[in-house]
Residue, then its C-alpha position, 0 to 999 in steps of 0.5 A: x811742621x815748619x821745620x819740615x817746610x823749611x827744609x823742604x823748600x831749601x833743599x828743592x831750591x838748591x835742588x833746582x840751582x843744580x839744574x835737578x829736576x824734583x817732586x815733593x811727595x806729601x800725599x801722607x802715606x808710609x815711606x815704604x809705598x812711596x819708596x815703592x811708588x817712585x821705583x815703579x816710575x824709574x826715579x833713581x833716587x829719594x830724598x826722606x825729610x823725616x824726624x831724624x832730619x829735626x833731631x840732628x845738629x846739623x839737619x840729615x836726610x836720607x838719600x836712597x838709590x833705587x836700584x840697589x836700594x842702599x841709603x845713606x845720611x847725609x847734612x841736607x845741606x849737602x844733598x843737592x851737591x852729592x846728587x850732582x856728583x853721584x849722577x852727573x847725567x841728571x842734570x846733563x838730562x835735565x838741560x836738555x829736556x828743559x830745553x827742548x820742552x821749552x823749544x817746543x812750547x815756543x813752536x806750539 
């Protein structure tokens, strides 16, 4: 369990250095209603820490997209950067709701 955490907490950390905006599901139920859970709210992708991610040197996870529902392995150390080169418009996205929610707070 905290191996899990560990790579968890890294890969959001380096998730939130490229400007990503995540959530980290740990509500316990099967992948499949999760999958199904973030395809109902739009999220184009999802990270799977699972024990393949504990039994491989170096650790993976599996990066799915959303609408064509592919997946892929990759080191979790290079996720955050993939996502970044995959979807460019999520970070480009993320700036700018982070700094219009912050203009707002600032009014309010």
């Amino acid at each position: 369990m905290q191996l899990y955490c560990i790579v968890i907490v890294t890969t959001a950390e380096a998730l939130t250095k490229l400007n990503i905006s995540h959530k980290i599901d740990t509500s316990g139920v099967a992948i499949g209603r999760r999958y199904a859970r973030t395809d109902q709210i739009a999220i184009p992708f999802a990270i799977t820490v699972d024990f393949d991610t504990l039994n491989k040197t170096p650790a993976t996870a599996t990066l799915r997209e959303r609408d064509s529902m592919k997946q892929i392995r990759a080191s979790v150390s290079e996720l955050s950067l993939l996502l970044s080169v995959i979807e460019p418009k999520l970070v480009k996205c993320t700036r700018y709701c982070k700094a219009h929610f912050s203009q707002a707070q600032n009014v309010l």
